[in-house]
C-alpha positions in Angstrom: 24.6 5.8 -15.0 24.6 9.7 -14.9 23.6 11.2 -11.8 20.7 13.6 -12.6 17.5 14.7 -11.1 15.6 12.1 -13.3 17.3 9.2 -12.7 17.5 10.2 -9.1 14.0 10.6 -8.7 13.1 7.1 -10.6 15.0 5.4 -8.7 14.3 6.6 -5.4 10.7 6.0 -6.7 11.2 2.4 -7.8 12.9 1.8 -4.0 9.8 3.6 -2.6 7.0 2.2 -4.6 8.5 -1.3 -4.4 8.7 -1.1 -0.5 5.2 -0.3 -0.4 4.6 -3.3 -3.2 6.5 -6.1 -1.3 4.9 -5.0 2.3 1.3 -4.8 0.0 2.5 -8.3 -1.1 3.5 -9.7 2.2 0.6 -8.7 4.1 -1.9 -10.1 1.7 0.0 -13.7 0.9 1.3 -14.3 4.7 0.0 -11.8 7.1 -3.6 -12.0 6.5 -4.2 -15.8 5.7 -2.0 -16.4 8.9 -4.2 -14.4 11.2 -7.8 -15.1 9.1 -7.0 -18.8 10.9 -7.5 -17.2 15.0 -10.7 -17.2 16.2 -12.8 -13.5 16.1 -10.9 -12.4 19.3 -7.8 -13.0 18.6 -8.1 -12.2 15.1 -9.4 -8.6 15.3 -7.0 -8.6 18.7 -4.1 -9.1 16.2 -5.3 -7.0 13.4 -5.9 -4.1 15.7 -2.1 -4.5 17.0 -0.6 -4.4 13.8 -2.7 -1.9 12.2 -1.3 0.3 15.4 2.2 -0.4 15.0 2.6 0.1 11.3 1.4 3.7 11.9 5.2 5.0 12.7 7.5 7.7 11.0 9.4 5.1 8.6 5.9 3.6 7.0 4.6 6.9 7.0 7.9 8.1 5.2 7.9 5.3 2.5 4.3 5.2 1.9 4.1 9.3 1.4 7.7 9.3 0.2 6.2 7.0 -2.7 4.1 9.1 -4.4 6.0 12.8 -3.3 8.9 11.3 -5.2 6.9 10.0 -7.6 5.6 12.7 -8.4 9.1 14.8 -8.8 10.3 11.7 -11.4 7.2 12.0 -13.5 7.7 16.0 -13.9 11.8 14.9 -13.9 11.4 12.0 -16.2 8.9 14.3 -18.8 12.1 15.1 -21.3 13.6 11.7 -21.6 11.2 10.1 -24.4 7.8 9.5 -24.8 7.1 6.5 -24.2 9.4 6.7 -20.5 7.1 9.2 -19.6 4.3 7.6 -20.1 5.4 4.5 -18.5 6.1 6.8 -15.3 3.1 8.6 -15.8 1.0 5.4 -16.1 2.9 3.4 -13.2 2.4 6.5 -10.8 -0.9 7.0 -12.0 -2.0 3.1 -11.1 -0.1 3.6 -7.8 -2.0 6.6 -6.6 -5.6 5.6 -7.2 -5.3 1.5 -6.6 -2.5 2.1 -3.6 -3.0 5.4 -2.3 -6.9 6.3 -2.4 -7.8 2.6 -1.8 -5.6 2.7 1.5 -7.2 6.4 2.3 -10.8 5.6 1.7 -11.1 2.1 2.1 -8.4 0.4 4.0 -8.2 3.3 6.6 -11.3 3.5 7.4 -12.0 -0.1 8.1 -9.2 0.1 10.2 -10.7 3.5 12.4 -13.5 1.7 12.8 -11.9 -1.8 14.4 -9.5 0.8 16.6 -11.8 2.6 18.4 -13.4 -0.7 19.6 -12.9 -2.0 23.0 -12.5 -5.8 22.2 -11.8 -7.0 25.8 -15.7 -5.2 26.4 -17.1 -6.6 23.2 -19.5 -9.9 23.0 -18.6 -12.8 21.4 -21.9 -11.8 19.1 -20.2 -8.1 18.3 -17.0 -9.7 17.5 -18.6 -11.7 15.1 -20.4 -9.3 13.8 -17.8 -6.7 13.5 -15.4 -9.5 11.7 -17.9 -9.6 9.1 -18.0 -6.1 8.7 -14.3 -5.7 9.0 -12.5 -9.0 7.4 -13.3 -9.5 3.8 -14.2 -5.7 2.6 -10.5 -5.3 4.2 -9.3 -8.1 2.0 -10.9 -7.1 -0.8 -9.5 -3.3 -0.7 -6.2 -4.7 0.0 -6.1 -7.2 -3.1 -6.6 -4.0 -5.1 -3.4 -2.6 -3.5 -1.5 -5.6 -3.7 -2.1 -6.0 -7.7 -1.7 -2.2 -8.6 1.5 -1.8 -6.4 2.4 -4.6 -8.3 1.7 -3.4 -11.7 3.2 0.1 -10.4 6.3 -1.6 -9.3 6.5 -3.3 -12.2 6.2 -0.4 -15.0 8.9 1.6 -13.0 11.5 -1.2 -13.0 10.4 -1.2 -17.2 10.8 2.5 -17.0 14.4 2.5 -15.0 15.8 0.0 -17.9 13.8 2.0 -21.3 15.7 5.3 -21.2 
């Protein structure tokens, strides 16, 4: 394989974007099922850890590193043929509005919301309620993430072998 800006770019991409798929992946199929079981306290206890601890300079490198690179290959990958570009195009484009906007204004949010409550002051009425409010819109956002990283990851590994 030549070493050039495009495939650079595409494969740092495919790393990135396929980071973000298989912690998308993991999170939904072991993570969330796992912790769905504990009662509302130590449910929305545990959710509110993780959702703390995940905001760190490596996650915050791969998940913005995704689409930055991504968006060098796309421009990089533009000469190569057709069709690779559009399978970059189309695999970047999936990523940024299922994985990026739904974690932005949907995921995020959700997760303000359950971090700037004080659980340990919180009836066992509020934590039930904010569960309900919390818990399967959550789910439901992340399922989107989970199949369109998916899809993304997918159409870049297509793209890295079509040149």
């Amino acid at each position: 394989m030549e070493i050039t800006l495009s495939n650079l770019s595409l494969f740092a991409t495919v790393l990135l974007v396929g980071l973000v798929a298989g912690l998308c992946f993991t999170w939904g199929n072991a993570v969330t099922p796992g912790i769905g079981q504990l009662d509302d306290l130590n449910y929305l206890s545990a959710f509110q850890k993780m959702n703390r601890s995940i905001l760190n300079p490596t996650f915050y490198g791969v998940f913005m590193g995704s689409l930055l690179v991504g968006l060098v290959a796309v421009f990089a990958n533009k000469g190569i043929s057709p069709t690779h570009f559009w399978i970059v195009l189309i695999a970047m484009l999936i990523y940024f509005f299922g994985v990026i906007l739904v974690t932005v204004f949907g995921n995020v949010p959700l997760n303000e919301l359950l971090d700037k409550t004080d659980l340990a002051q919180s009836s066992a009425e509020q934590l039930s309620a904010l569960r309900k409010k919390f818990e399967q819109p959550w789910n439901r956002f992340h399922m989107i993430r989970v199949i369109t990283g998916t899809i993304a990851f997918a159409l870049l590994i297509l793209a890295s072998i079509n040149k």
